[in-house]
C-alpha positions as CSV (number, residue, x, y, z in Angstrom):
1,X,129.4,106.8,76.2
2,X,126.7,107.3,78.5
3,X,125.7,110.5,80.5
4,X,127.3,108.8,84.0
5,X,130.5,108.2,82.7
6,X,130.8,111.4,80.7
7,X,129.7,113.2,83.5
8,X,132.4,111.2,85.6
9,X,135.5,111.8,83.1
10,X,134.8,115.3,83.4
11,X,135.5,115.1,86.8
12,X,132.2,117.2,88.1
13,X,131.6,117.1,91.6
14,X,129.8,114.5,93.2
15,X,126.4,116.5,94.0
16,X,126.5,118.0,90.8
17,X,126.8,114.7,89.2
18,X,123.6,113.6,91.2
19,X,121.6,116.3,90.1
20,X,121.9,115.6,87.1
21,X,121.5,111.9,86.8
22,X,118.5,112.9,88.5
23,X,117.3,114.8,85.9
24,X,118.7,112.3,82.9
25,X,116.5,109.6,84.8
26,X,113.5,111.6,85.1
27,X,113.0,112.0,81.4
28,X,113.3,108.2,81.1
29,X,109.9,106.4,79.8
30,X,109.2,103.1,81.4
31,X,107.3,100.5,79.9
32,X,104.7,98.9,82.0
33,X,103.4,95.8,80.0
34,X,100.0,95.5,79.5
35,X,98.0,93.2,82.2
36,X,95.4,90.7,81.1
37,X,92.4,91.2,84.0
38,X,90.4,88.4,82.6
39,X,91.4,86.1,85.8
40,X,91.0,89.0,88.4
41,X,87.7,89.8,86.5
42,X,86.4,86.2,86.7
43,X,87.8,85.8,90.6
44,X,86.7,88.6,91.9
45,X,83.2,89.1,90.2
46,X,81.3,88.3,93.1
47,X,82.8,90.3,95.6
48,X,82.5,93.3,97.3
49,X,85.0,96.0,98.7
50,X,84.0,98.2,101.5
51,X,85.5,100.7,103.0
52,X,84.7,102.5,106.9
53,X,84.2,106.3,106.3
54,X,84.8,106.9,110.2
55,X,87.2,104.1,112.2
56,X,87.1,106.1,115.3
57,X,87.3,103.0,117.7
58,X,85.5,100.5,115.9
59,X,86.5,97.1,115.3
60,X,86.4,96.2,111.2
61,X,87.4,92.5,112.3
62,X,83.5,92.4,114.5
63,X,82.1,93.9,111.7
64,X,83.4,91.1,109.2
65,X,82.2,88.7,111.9
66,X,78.7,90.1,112.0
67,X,77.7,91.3,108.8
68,X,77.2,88.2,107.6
69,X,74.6,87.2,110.4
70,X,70.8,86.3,109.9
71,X,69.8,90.0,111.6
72,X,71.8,91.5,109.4
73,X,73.0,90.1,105.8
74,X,71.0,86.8,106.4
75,X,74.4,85.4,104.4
76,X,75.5,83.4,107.2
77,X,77.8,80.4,105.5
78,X,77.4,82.1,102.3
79,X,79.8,84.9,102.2
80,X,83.2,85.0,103.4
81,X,85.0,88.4,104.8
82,X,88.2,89.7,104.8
83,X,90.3,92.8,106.8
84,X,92.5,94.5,104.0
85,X,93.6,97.2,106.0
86,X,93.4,100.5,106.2
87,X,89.7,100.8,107.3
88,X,88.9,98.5,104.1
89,X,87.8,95.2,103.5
90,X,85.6,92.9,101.1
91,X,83.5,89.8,101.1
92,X,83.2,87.4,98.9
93,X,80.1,85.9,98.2
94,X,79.0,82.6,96.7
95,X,75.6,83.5,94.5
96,X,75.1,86.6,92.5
97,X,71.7,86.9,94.3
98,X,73.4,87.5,97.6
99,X,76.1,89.6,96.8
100,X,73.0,92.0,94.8
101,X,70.5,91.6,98.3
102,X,73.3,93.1,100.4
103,X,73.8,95.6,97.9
104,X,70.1,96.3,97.9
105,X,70.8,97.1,101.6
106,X,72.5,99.8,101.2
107,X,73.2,102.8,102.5
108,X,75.9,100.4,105.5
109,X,76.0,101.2,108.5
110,X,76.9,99.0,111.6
111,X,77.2,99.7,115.2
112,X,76.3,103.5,114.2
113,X,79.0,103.8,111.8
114,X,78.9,104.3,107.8
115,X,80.5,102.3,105.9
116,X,80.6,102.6,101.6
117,X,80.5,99.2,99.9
118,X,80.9,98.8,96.2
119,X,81.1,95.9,93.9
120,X,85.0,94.8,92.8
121,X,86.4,96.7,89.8
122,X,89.3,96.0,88.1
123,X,90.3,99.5,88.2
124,X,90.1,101.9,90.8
125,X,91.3,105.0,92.9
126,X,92.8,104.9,95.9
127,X,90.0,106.1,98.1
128,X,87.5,103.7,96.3
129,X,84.8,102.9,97.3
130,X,83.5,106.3,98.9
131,X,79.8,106.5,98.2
132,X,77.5,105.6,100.5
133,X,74.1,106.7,99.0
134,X,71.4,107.4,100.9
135,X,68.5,107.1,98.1
């Protein structure tokens, strides 16, 4: 008989029965199954993520826009950007040598404002990427 209906036939009241379901569920292991990255790995190994370490007022859409320029990236046509949200984003480029120039660039900064930028991993925190170095 499981621990809802016992709890149930007993007659228990209601809250009491909820606290401790709560606790019966807690201790219950869930099985995640394991996830094969290869495709992610392969799609996503020339791209970028960047994140904006200050948004005060700044628009991440014109950066995305201008990055990319001849001034700037010089990957005009060659690199495509995207708004993820949150003050993060990520481009995607077409050659490996690209993707490692704009690297090279590094530490990002546009319009005054720092940005970290980081090549994809498959597995990351939640405020990746947070460096900017400044070597």
């Amino acid at each position: 008989m499981s621990l809802q209906s016992n709890l149930i036939r007993r007659g228990d009241n209601s809250s009491s029965v909820r606290r401790q379901l709560d606790l019966a569920t807690e201790d219950e292991i869930i099985r995640i199954p394991a996830c094969d990255l290869t495709a992610a790995t392969e799609r996503f190994k020339r791209t970028l993520i960047g994140r904006v370490l200050h948004r005060g007022g700044r628009s991440v859409e014109a950066m995305i826009a201008l990055l990319p320029r001849a001034r700037i990236w010089n990957v005009e046509g060659r690199a495509r950007g995207a708004n993820l949200g949150n003050g993060r984003f990520k481009f995607d480029f077409d050659k490996e040598e690209d993707l490692l120039m704009v690297l090279n660039k590094r530490p990002c900064h546009f319009n005054h404002w720092i940005f970290a930028l980081e090549r994809w991993e498959p597995s990351t925190s939640e405020n990746f990427p947070n460096n900017a170095p400044l070597d």
